[in-house]
Every structure is written in structure tokens, then in C-alpha cells.
N, C-alpha and C positions, 0 to 999 in steps of 0.2 A: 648609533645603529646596532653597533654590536652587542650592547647594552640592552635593548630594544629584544633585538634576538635571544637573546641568552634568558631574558623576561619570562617570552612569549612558551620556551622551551621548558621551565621551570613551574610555570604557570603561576610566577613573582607577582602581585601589585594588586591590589585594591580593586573591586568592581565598579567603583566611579571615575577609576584612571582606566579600564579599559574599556569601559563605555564611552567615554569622549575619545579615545581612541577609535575607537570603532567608528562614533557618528562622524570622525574627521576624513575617514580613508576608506568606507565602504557605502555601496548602491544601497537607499532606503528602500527598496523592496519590499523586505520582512518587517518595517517599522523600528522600532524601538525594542531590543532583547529585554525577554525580561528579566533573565539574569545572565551572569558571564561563569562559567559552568567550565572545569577547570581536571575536576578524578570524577572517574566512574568505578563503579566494584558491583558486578550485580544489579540488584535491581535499584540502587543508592547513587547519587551522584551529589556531588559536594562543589560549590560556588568558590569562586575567588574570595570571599570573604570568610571562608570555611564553614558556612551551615551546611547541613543535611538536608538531603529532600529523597523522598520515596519516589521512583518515576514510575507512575500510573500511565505514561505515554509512548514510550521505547522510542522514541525518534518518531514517533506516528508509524507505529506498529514494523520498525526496524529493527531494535535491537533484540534480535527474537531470543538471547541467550543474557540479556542486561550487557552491563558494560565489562570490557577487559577478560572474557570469559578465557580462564588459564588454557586449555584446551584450543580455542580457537587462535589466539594471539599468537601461542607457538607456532602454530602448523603459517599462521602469515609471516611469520618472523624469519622463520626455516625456508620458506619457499626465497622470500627475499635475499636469500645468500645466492640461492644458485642463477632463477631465472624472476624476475617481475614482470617483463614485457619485451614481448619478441615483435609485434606489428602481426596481422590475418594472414601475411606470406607465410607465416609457417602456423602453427600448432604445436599441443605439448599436451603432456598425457595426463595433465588435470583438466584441461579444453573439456577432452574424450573422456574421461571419465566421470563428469561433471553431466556430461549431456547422455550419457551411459544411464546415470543414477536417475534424472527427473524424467528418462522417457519409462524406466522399469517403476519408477513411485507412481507416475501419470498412470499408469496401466495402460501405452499405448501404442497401438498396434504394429503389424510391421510397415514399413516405411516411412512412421515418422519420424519427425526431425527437431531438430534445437537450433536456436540462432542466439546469441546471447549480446545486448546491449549491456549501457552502463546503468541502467535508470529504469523506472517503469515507463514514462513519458516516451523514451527511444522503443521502448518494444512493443508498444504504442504505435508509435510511429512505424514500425516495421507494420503491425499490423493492420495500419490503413494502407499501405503500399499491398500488401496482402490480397486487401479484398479488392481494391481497382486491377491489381495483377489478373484477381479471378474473371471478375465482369470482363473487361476486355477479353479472357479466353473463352467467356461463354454469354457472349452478346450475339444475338441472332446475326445473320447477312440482311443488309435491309430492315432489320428491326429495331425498336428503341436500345439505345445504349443503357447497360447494365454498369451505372456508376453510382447508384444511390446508397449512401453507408446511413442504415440507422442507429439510433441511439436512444435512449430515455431519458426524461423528462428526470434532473436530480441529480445526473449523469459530471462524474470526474476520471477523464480518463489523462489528464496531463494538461502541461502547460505551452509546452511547443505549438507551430500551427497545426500541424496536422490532430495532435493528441487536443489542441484545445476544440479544433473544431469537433470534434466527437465530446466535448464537456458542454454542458447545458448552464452553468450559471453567467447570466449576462455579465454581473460586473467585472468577470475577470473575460469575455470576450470585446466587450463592446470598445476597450480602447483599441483595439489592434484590428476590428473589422476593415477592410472585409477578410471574412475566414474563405479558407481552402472553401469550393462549394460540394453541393452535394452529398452533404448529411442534414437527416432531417430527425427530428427528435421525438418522440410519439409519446403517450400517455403509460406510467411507471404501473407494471404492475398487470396493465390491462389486456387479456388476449385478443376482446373484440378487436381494439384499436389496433394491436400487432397484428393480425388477421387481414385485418382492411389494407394496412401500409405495405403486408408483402406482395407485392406484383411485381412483373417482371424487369423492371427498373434494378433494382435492388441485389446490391454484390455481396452485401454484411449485414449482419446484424451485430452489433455489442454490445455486454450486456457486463455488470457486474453482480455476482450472484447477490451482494450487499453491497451498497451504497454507505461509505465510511462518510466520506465528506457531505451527505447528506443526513449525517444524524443517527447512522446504524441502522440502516433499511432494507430489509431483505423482501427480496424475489420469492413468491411461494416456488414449493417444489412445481404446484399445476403450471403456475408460468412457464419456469424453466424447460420442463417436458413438453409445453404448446410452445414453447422458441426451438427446440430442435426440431418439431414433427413440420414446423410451418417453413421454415428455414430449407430444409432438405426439401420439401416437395417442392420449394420457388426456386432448388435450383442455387441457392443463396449461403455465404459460409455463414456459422455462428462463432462468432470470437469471445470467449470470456475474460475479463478482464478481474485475475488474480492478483493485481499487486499487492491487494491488502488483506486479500482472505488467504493467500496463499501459504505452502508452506506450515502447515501444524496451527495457523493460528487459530482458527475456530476448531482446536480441536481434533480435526481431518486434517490429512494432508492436502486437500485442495476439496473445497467448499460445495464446488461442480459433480464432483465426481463422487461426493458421499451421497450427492442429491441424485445420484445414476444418471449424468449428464454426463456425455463424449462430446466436447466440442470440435470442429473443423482447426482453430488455435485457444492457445491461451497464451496469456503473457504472467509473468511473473516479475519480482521486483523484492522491494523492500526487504522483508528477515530474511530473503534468499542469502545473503552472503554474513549475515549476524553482523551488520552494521558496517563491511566493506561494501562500497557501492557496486553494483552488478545486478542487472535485469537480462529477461529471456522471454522469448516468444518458442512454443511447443507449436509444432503444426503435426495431426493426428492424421495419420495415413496418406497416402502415394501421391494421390493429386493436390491437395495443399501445399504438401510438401514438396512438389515442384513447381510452385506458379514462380518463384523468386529463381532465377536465375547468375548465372556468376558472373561477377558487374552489376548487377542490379541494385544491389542494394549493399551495406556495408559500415565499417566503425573502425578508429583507432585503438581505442580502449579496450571495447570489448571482449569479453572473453581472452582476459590476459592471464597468465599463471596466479599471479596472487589472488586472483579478483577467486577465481575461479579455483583454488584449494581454499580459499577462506569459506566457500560454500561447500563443499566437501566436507570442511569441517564440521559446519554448523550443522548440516543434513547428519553426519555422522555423530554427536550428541542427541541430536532429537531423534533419532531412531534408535541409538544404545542406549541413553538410559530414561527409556519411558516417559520422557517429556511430554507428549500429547495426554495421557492418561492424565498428569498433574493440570494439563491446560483445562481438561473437562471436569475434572475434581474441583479446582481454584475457580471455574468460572460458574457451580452450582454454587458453590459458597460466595460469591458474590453475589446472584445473580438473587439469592434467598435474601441475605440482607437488606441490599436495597431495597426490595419490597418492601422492608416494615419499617421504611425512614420517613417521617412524618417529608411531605411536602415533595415528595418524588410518587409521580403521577403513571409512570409507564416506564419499565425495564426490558431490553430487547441485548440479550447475550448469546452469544456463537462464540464457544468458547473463550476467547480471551477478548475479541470483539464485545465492547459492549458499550452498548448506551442508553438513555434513561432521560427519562422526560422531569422535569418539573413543573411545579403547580404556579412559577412566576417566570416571566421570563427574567431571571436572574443568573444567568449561566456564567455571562462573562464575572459576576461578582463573585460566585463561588472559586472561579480560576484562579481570581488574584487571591480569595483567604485561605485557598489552597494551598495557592504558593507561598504565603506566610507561614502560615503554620508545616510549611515540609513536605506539600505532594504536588507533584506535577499529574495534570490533568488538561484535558481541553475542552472545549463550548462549538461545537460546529455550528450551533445554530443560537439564537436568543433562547430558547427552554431547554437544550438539549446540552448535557456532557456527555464525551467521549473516553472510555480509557482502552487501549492496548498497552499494557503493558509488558514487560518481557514475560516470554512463553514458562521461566520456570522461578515464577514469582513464587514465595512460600503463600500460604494460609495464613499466617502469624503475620504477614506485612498488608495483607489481603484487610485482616482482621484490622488492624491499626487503622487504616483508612477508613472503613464502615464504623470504628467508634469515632471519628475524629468529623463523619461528614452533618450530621444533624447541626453541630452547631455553626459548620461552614456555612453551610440551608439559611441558619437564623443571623448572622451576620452578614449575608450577602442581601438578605431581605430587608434586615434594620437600613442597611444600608442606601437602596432603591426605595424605600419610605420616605427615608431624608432626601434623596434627592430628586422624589417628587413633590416635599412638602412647598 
């Protein structure tokens, strides 16, 4: 065992010895890794066999600064000397200053507030507790109960029940039904339909300004502006759901609020903490921000010192050295190339968000010649690839991948040829 340990801390042994390792001692869940990933430097991360691979995916849109970023690793490394976790009995002055910073980024008002989970799923979860908090305070005497949480049709808001109940794809609902009730899921995109569903029923609506796990799907600005105008007149909060636009990665520091959207919350997640786990839910002004009261609601983890200077940190590089300018720079120069790659049908980038249609449904075949040839990338859908990669990717690694992707295109095709011959 100690042998074992000392391995695992070293990151010693062969990718087919810690794959059978793995399938012996861990839940199939995730399936089968597809590799065993071992250093990080940037935007490069290198296998237990020691190849190289460009990661075109940061963790699905985590590692907003790549791996190991000297900067951030310190400020966690340093915090761990003094304080890592004290329990929500107390507080510490990265807590407060952490929730200091994203209500002055949010641009939001006075009385808002910050809640911080471990995950986007939990802030998630806060914010379905959020909007039945609201309904219950503003369900008529005598009238229908105000418990209806909407969501859209495409819709990934987590895996938990409450977060999955607010997610629209059956296959990951249908084994656990029945879900929490009371969310209904309405047509992506459409004002009529959002129009018709707001009645007086209804405590939320959520929305993600882009839909990641569905392909890279954005919300027109008209929707967005017809979900707050319709939202506020039924009486009803609007929750945005930032875990994967948030934080610089399109660019903006929050995808809502460049599109002139103030929602009621938003949650945040992912590149908040530069690949420490840490999510948050913002609630925007006096009355949101006191529907949750003390006891109500709560976390061990949460907003612990490390969790919470490691997002300090990351927030304090993307705002010191012009990280978002490079996010909008890197994601024209992508966003150009792809255009002219034979056999990519549609390009849709937000910044570093980006994703791209092909002319075959051959997605998941380019992932794996991807991953042959050295770049991590993902397939949300049969035509669709997805990259986020870290927010201060060069052009020159940007570049490498757009020469490297026509012939991944032509081998993932050769390949779906043969195996429908």
C-alpha cells in the first residue's frame, strides 16, 4: 500500500497499470478514461505514458488559467499554511473578500449578496431553494401556489435532484425519476412560448445565456431582454445560470450582463476558482437576497479559505494582466479558421466558448484522432465539437490545432465509411 501511495504521489506506472487500477476500485460513471493524465503546465497536460496533448477543454471550461498557473498554486499553497477550513461558524477575510470582488464585477446593486457552494450543481441547488423561497413569499391568500420553476428545452443546469430537475435531457433524468416536481421546460429560444408559460404559477425562470452542453447555443440578446421584461411583470425571479459562461470566459466577465441583463441570481462555478472546486450563487438586490434565511439553507465546504483565495487569485490574474482582451483576440482567430476547414458546416464562438457544426455526424471520431494526435477536445452532440479551453491560450497553440484539424475531419470520416461499409 505504501508502495501504491508513493506511486500515486509521483504519478510512477504505466497507463494500462492505472487503468486497471481504476476499473478495479472506482464507480463506472464517467465510463472508461480516456487517458490517465498525470502534469499539467498551461495550456499542455502530459499522460502517464509521457505524451503531450494541447487541452482544447480546461476541465470543460475550468481551468480558466491552464494547469499549475505559478500565481495561483502559490496564493493556495500559502493560504494552506495558515487557515484551509474553519466550518460557516466562522468566516475569514478571503470568504469577504471574495464575495466583496464578484458583487463589484456583477455590477450589483446595493443589498446584494453572495452565497458560495462547492460546485455549480450546489449553487444550482441553492437556486431552486431560491425561487420556491420566493413563490411561497409571494403566492396570493387563496390563490394558486407559486411553485412553477421554468427551464428550456437543451437546458443543463446539474446533476443533483434539484439541479437535474431544472436539466432537460431525459437520458440523464429518466433513471432517477421521479424528479423534484414543478419544473416545466418550455421551447429554447422562443418568446411566444416564454410569454404563454409566465402566469401566475411560476417563482423562476432559468435560463443559461448559452447552452454548453447542448452544443454552444446562445439565447438571442431579444430573448434575454423579453425574459427579464416578462419575468418582472409575473412577479417571477430570473436566475442565470453562469457556470460555464462565467468569469471572462466569453470574453465578458459574465455573458448576462455584457448582453445588459440584471438578473434576480446567478450562479457561478467552474473557472471561478482556476480549477479549485468552488461555486456561488449572486442574488441582485434587497429582496432576493433575503428570501434564504439562517438555517435555511447551508454547506460544509463551502466558501472555505483555500477554496475561496484560489478564486482571488484567478479573478486577480484575469483582471491584471488583460486576460479577457487575449480570450476575444484567440477566439477571432479561431473562430476565422474554422470557417475555412473543409467539412465544418457552422461555427458559433463567445469568446473562448466555442462550438462548430460538421457536415457528418462524425464528432465523437474526431475526439479520439484528436486525442491521437495531442489535443483534447469534446463532441456534445453526434455533429457538434466543443472547445473551452483555458482563457490564456497563445494563438501559436490556437494555430497548431486549426492546422492539425482538416485531417482529424478526413480520418474520422475515413473512418465512419468503414464502419458503415
Amino acid at each position: 500500500m505504501a508502495q501504491a501511495n508513493a506511486a500515486a504521489v509521483t504519478g510512477t506506472g504505466t497507463s494500462a497499470q492505472w487503468l486497471a487500477r481504476y476499473n478495479d476500485s472506482l464507480m463506472g460513471v464517467f465510463g472508461s478514461p480516456q487517458r490517465v493524465l498525470v502534469r499539467g503546465a498551461g495550456a499542455l497536460v502530459w499522460d502517464a505514458d509521457g505524451k503531450e496533448y494541447l487541452d482544447l477543454l480546461g476541465g470543460i471550461a475550468v481551468n480558466a488559467l491552464g494547469h499549475a498557473h505559478p500565481f495561483v498554486t502559490s496564493v493556495i499553497a500559502s493560504q494552506l499554511t495558515t487557515l484551509g477550513h474553519v466550518s460557516n461558524f466562522f468566516t475569514s477575510p478571503t470568504q469577504i473578500a471574495l464575495a466583496e470582488k464578484l458583487l463589484e464585477l456583477s455590477v450589483a446593486p446595493a443589498g446584494s449578496k453572495v452565497f458560495f457552494a462547492n460546485s455549480g450543481t450546489e449553487a444550482n441547488e441553492a437556486a431552486f431553494k431560491l425561487a420556491r423561497a420566493h413563490g411561497k413569499a409571494h403566492s396570493p391568500a387563496g390563490g394558486p401556489a407559486r411553485t412553477t420553476i421554468l427551464a428550456l428545452d437543451g437546458a443543463f443546469h446539474g446533476r443533483t435532484m434539484g439541479a437535474l430537475a431544472m436539466t432537460a435531457k431525459q437520458a440523464y433524468r429518466e433513471p432517477f425519476e421521479p424528479m423534484p416536481g414543478g419544473v416545466r421546460h418550455i421551447a429554447f429560444n422562443d418568446i411566444d412560448a416564454l410569454r404563454e408559460a409566465m402566469d401566475g404559477t411560476v417563482a423562476a425562470l432559468i435560463l443559461e445565456p448559452i447552452q454548453g452542453e447542448a452544443g454552444v447555443r446562445p439565447l438571442s440578446t431579444e430573448y434575454l431582454l423579453a425574459a427579464r421584461e416578462l419575468s418582472k411583470a409575473a412577479g417571477a425571479l430570473l436566475i442565470l445560470d453562469e457556470v460555464q459562461t462565467g468569469v471572462g470566459r466569453t470574453g465578458a466577465w459574465f455573458a448576462s450582463i455584457a448582453a445588459g441583463i440584471t438578473p434576480d441570481a446567478m450562479t457561478l462555478a467552474k473557472g471561478l476558482g482556476g480549477g479549485f472546486p468552488i461555486g456561488a450563487i449572486i442574488t441582485f438586490g434587497e429582496e432576493p437576497s433575503q428570501l434564504l434565511s439562517a438555517g435555511q439553507h447551508g454547506t460544509t465546504f463551502g466558501g472555505n479559505p483555500a477554496a475561496t483565495a484560489a478564486a482571488l487569485a484567478t479573478l486577480h490574474v484575469l483582471e491584471t494582466q488583460d486576460v479577457l482582451a487575449n480570450v476575444r483576440a484567440v477566439s477571432r482567430l479561431l473562430a476565422d479558421g474554422l470557417q475555412k476547414v473543409d467539412g465544418v458546416t457552422d461555427v458559433r464562438a463567445f469568446g473562448l466558448l466555442i462550438g462548430f457544426d460538421l457536415a457528418q455526424p462524425v464528432a465523437a471520431g474526431v475526439v479520439t484522432a484528436a486525442l491521437d494526435a495531442g489535443f483534447i477536445i469534446n463532441a456534445p452532440r453526434p455533429s457538434t465539437i466543443r472547445l473551452a479551453p483555458p482563457l490564456n491560450l497563445s494563438a501559436q497553440q490556437a494555430q497548431s490545432f486549426l492546422a492539425a484539424l482538416p485531417a482529424l475531419i478526413q480520418t474520422a470520416v475515413a473512418a465512419h465509411a468503414s464502419e458503415g461499409a
